[in-house]
C-alpha positions in Angstrom: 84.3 86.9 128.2 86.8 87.9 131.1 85.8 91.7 130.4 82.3 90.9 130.8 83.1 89.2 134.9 85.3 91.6 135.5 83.1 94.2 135.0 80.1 92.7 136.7 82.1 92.0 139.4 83.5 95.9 139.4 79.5 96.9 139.2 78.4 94.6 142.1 81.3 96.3 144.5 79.8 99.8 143.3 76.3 98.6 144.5 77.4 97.1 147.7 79.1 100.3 148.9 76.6 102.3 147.9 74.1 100.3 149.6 76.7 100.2 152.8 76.8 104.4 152.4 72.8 104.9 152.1 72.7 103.0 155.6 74.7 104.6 157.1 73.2 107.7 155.8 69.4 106.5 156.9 70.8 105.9 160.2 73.0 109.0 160.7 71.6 112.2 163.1 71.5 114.3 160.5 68.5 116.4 158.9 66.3 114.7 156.7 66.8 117.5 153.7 70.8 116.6 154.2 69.7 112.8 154.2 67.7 113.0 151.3 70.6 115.1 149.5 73.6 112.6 150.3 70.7 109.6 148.9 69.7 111.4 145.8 73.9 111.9 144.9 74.6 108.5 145.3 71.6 107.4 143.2 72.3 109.9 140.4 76.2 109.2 140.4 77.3 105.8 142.1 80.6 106.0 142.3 81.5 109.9 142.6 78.5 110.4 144.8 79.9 107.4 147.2 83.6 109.1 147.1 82.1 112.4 147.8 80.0 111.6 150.4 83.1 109.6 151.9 85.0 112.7 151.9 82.9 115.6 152.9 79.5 113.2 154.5 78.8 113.8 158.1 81.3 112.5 160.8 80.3 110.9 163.7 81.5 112.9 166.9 84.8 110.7 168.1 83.8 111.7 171.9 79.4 110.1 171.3 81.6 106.5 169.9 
């Protein structure tokens, strides 16, 4: 039964960043195609797509902050 929390709990974190990621990609200055692209790579693969997007995604310009 632990295996069963533990993985529900390890799904729900997956979900929460990837909401937290498509936000932040909805609200970014970026093109729409570009949006849509980062969205569609997180749907298709949750995890990878997240750590991906975290790596290479769009930076905010440290001078706009």
């Amino acid at each position: 039964m632990e295996g069963v929390r533990v993985e529900g709990l390890f799904g729900l974190l997956v979900l929460a960043i990837d909401v937290w990621a498509i936000i932040h990609i909805v609200q970014s200055g970026t093109s729409t195609l570009k949006k849509v692209l980062w969205v569609v790579l997180i749907l298709l693969l949750p995890l990878v797509g997240f750590l991906i997007w975290l790596l290479l995604g769009p930076r905010k310009n440290a001078a706009s902050a």
